[in-house]
DRENDO-1510 file (C-alpha; in Angstrom, 1 decimal, always signed):
<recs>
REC; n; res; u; v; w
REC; 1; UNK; -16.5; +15.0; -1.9 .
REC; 2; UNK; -15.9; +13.7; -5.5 .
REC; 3; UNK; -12.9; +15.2; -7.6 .
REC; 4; UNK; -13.2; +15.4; -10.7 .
REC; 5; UNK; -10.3; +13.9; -13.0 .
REC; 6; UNK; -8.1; +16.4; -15.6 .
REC; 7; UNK; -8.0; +15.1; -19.2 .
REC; 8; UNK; -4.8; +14.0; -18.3 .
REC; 9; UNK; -5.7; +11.8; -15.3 .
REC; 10; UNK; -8.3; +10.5; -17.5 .
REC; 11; UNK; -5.7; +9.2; -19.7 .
REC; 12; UNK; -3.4; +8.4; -17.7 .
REC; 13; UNK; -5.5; +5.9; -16.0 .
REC; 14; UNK; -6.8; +4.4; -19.4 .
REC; 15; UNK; -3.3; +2.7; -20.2 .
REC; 16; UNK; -4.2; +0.8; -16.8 .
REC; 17; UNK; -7.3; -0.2; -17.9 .
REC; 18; UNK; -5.6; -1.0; -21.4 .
REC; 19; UNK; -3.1; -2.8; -19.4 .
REC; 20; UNK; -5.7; -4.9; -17.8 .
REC; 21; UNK; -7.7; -5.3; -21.1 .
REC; 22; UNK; -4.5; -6.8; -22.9 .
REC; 23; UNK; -4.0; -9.5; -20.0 .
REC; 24; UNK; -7.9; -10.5; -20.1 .
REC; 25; UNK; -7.4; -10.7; -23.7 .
REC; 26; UNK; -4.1; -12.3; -24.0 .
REC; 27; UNK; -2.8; -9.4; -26.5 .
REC; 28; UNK; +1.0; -8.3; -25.5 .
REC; 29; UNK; +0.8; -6.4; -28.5 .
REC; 30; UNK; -1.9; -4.6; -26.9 .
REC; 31; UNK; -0.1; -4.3; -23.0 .
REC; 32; UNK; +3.3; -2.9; -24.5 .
REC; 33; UNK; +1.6; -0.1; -27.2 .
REC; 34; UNK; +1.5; +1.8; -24.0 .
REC; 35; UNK; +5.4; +1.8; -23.9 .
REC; 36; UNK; +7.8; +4.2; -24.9 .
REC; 37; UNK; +10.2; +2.5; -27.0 .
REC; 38; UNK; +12.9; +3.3; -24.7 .
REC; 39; UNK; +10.8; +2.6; -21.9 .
REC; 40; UNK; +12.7; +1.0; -18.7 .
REC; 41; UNK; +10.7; -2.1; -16.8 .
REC; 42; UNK; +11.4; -4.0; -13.7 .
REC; 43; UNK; +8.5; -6.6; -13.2 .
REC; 44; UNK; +8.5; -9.7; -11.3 .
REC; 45; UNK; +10.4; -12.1; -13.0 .
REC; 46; UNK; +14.3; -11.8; -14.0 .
REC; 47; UNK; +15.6; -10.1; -15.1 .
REC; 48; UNK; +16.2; -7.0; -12.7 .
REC; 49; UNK; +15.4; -4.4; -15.5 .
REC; 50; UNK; +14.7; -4.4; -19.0 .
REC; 51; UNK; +15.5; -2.5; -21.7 .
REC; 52; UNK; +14.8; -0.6; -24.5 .
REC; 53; UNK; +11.6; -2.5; -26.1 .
REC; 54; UNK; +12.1; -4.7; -28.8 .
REC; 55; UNK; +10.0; -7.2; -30.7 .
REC; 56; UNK; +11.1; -9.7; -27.9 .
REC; 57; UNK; +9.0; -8.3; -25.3 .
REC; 58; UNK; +6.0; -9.3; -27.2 .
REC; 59; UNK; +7.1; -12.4; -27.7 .
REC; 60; UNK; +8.2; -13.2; -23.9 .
REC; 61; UNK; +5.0; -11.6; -22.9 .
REC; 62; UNK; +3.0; -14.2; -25.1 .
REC; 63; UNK; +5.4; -16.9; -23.8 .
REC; 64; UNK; +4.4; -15.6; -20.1 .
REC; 65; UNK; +1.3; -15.8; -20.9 .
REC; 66; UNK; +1.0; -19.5; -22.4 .
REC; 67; UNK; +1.7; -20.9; -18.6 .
REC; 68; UNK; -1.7; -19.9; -17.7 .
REC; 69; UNK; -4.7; -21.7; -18.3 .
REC; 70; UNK; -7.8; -19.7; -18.5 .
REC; 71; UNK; -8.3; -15.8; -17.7 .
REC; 72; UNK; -5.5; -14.0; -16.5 .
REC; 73; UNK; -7.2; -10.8; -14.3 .
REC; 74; UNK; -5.0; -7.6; -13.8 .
REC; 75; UNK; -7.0; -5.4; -11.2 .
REC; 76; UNK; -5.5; -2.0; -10.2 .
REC; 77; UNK; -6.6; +0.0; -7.2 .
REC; 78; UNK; -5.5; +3.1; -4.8 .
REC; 79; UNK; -4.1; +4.5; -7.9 .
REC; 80; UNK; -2.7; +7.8; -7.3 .
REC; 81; UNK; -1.9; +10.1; -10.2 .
REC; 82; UNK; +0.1; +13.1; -10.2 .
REC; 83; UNK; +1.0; +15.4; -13.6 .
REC; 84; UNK; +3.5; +17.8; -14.1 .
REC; 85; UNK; +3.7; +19.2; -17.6 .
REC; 86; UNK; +4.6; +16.4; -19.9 .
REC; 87; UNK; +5.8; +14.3; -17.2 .
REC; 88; UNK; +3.7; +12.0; -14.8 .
REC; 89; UNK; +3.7; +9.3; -12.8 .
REC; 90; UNK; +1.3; +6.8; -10.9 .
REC; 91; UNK; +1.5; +4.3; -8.1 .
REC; 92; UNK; -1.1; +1.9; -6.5 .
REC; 93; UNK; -1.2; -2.0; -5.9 .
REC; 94; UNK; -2.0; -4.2; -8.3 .
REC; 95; UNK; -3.9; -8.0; -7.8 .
REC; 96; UNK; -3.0; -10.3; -10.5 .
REC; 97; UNK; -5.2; -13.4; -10.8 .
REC; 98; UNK; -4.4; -16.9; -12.9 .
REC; 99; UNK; -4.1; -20.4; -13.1 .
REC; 100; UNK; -0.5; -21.9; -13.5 .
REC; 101; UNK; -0.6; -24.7; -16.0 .
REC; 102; UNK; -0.2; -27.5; -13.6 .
REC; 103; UNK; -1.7; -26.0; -10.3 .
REC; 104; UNK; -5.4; -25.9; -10.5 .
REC; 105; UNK; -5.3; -24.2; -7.2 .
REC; 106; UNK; -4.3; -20.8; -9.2 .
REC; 107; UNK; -2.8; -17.9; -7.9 .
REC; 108; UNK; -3.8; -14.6; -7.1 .
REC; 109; UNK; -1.7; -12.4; -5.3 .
REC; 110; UNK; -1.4; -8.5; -4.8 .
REC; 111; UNK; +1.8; -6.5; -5.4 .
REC; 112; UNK; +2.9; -2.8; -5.6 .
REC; 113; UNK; +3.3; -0.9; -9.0 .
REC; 114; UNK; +4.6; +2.5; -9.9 .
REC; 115; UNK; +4.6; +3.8; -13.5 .
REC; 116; UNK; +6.6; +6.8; -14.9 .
REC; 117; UNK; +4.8; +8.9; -17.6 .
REC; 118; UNK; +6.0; +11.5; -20.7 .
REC; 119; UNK; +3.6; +13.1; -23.0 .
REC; 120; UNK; +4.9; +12.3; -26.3 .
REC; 121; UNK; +3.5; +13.6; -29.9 .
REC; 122; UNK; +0.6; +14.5; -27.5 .
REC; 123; UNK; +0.2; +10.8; -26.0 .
REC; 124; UNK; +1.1; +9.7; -23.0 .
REC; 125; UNK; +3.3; +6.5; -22.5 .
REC; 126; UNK; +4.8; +4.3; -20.2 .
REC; 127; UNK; +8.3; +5.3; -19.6 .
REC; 128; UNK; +8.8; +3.5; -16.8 .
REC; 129; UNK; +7.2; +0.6; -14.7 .
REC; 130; UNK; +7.8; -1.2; -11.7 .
REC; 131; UNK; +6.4; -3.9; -10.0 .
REC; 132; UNK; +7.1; -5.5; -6.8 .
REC; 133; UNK; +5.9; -8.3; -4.3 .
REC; 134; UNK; +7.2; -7.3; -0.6 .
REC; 135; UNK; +9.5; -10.2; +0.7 .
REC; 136; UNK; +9.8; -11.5; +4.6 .
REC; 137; UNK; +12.5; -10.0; +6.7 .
REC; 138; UNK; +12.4; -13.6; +9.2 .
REC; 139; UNK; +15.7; -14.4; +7.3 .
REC; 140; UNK; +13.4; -16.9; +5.2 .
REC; 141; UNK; +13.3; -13.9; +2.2 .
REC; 142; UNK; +10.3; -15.7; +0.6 .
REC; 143; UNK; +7.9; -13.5; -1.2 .
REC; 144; UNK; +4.7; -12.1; +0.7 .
REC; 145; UNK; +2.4; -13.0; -2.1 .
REC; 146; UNK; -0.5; -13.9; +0.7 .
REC; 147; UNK; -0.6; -10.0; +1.8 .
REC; 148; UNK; -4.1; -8.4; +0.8 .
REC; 149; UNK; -5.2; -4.4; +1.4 .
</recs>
């Protein structure tokens, strides 16, 4: 059985694919027009949260981005999408993809990610997003970047 999607899961789920279009791309400009500007994020590198948005963001983003050589592929999947009113979030694992300048080998590694939504001036935008890589609990604490769904 198929469900179909509400206009609002529809465009909910566009800011991932927008999200993934602006890392194939290389355009932060692009990944953070989906933020709020007092959006709250906690991704993968330090620090452990940022915000609000600032002009920065784009700029760290582009810095990010200039370690890679080559694509950089965002994949989302298992998303699940619930909307309440003018608030929403999402949550589903994410697989990103890239080459490290330096280690030809690349990387690709999945991790979990969990968005927070508000309809604003009859948009929806990110308010707040997290991402997270599990870590082993052998007392070594190193990241599980090798676990797959």
């Amino acid at each position: 059985m198929t469900r179909t999607l509400t206009v609002d899961e529809a465009a909910i789920r566009e800011t991932f694919t927008e999200h993934e279009e602006g890392m194939r791309l290389r355009d932060p400009a692009r990944i953070v027009a989906r933020y709020a500007e007092d959006v709250v994020t906690a991704t993968l590198a330090p620090p452990l949260r940022n915000s609000p948005l600032d002009a920065r963001d784009v700029e760290s983003l582009a810095g990010w981005m200039a370690g890679f050589e080559g694509p950089i592929t965002l994949e989302h999947r298992d998303l699940t999408v619930v909307v309440s009113g003018d608030v929403a979030f999402a949550h589903g694992l994410a697989r990103l993809a890239a080459v490290p300048v330096g280690y030809p080998e690349g990387v690709s590694m999945w991790m979990r990610t969990t968005v927070g939504f508000e309809r604003r001036d009859g948009r929806w935008v990110v308010t707040h997003a997290h991402d997270s890589v599990p870590f082993h609990m052998d007392g070594s604490f190193l990241a599980a970047t090798d676990l797959e769904p």
